[in-house]
Each structure stands twice: as C-alpha cells, then as structure tokens.
C-alpha positions as CSV (number, residue, x, y, z in Angstrom):
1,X,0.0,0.0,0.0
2,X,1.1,3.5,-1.0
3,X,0.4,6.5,0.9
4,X,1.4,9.8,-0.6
5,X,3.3,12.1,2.3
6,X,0.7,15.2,2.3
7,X,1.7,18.9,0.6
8,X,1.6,20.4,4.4
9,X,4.1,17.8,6.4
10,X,7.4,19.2,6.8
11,X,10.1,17.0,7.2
12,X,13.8,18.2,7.3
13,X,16.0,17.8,4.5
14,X,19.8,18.3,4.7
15,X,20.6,21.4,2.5
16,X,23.6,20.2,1.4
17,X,22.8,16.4,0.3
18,X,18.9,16.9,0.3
19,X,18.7,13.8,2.4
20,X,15.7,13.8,4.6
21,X,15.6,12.7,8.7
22,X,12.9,11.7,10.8
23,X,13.0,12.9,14.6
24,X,10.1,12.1,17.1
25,X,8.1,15.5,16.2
26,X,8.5,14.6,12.6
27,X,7.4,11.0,13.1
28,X,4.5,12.1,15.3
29,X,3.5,15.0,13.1
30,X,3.2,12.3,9.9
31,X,1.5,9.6,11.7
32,X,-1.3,12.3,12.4
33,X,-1.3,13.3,9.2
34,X,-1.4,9.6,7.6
35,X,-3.9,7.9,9.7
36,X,-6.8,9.5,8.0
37,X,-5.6,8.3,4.6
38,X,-4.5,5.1,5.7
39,X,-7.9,4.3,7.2
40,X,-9.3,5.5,3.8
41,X,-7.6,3.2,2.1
42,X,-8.1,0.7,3.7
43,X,-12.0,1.1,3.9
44,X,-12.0,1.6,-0.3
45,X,-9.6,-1.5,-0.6
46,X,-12.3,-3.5,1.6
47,X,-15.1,-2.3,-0.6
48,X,-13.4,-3.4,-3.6
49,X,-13.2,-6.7,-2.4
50,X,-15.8,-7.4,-0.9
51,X,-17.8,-5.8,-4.2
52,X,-15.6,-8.6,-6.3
53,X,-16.7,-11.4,-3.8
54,X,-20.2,-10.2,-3.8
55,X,-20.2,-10.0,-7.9
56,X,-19.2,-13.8,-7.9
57,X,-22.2,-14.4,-5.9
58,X,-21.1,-14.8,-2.7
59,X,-23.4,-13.0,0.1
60,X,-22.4,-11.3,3.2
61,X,-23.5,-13.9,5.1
62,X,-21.7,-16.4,3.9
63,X,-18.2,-14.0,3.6
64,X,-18.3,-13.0,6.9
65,X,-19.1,-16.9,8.1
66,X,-15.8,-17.8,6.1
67,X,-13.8,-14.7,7.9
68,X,-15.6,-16.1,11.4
69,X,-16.5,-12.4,11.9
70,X,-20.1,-11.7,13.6
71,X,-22.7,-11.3,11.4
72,X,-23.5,-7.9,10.2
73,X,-20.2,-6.8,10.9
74,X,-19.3,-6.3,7.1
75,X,-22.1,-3.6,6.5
76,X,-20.9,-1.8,9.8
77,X,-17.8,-2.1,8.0
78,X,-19.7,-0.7,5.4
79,X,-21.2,2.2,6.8
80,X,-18.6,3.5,8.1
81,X,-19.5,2.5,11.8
82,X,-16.5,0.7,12.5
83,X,-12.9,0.5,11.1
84,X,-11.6,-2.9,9.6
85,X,-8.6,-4.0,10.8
86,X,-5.6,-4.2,7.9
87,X,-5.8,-8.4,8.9
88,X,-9.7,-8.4,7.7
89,X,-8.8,-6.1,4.9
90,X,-5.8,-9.0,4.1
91,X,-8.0,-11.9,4.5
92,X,-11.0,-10.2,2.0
93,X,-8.0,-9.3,-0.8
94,X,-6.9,-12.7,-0.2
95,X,-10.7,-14.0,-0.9
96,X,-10.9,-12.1,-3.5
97,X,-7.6,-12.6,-5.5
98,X,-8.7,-17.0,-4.8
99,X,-10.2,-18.2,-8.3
100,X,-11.8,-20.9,-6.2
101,X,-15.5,-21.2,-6.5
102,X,-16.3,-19.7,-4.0
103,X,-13.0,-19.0,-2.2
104,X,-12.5,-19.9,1.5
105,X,-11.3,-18.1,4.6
106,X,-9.7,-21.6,5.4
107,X,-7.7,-21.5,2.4
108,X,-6.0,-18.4,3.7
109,X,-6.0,-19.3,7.0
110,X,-5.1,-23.1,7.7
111,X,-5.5,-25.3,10.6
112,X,-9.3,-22.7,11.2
113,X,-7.6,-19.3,12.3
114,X,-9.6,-16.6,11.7
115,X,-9.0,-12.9,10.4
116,X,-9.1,-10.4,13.3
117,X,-12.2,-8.1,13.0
C-alpha cells in the first residue's frame, strides 16, 4: 500500500545532500497526518473486495461466516460504523484474489484461524 506524504508535512531535508531525517516531532507529526488516509484506504480496498466477492455471488452472510466475523459486521464495516482492521482487509483481498469457487477463509488461513475483525 502507497500512501502519498501530504503537501503540508514538513520534514527536514539536509541542505547540502537533500537527504531527509525523521526525529520524534517529525514522526509524530506524519502519523497524524497519515492515519486519515491510511484508514481510507483501507475502507475503499475493503469495498473493492468485498464488491468482487459479492459479484461472484457470494453473500455477506456467507463471507463473513468464512472470515468467522459476527454477522452484520461487514455492512458496519460498510457504513462506516467501524474500522476494519488491515488483517480483515488482508484476509477479504486474499478471498478475492482465490479463483476458487467460491473462495474460502480456510484456504488463507489453515488449521481454522480466523481474520481479526
């Protein structure tokens, strides 16, 4: 995943060499300023996925029984309610990149663990 550093995050560059350091102000400053976009992408990423499973016929219901997530927690996912976690977010890219028909969570997650939700 690629996160673009945004316009109004300064981060010190060596005049001479042009290099560019991180100090703990620095690193706080672009953690604040990432998390928004991070959390973004990871919601669209999720909807992408979840819109290929879904076009392969596979119901929300039935995803979320192969993620062993609680039912309903996809469309709170959805809605913007909640935030997935980048494991969930794995585990649906993984479902979605399986040609299987349909693809399995146990597939991607041998011996019956689960994705965290």
């Amino acid at each position: 995943m690629r996160l673009e550093i945004p316009a109004g995050v300064k981060i010190p560059t060596c005049g001479n060499c042009g290099a560019r350091w991180f100090d703990e102000a620095t690193a706080a400053t672009l953690d604040e300023a990432l998390e928004p976009i991070y959390q973004r992408t990871l919601r669209n990423r999720l909807q992408d996925d979840l819109g290929i499973l879904q076009g392969r016929g596979l119901t929300e219901a039935r995803i979320e029984e192969a993620l062993g997530v609680s039912r309903g927690y996809l469309s709170r996912l959805r809605s913007g309610s909640r935030t997935p976690s980048r494991e969930l977010v794995v585990a649906v890219a993984y479902m979605a990149k399986d040609k299987a028909d349909p693809p399995f969570a146990e597939t991607i997650f041998p011996g019956g663990r689960r994705a965290a939700g």
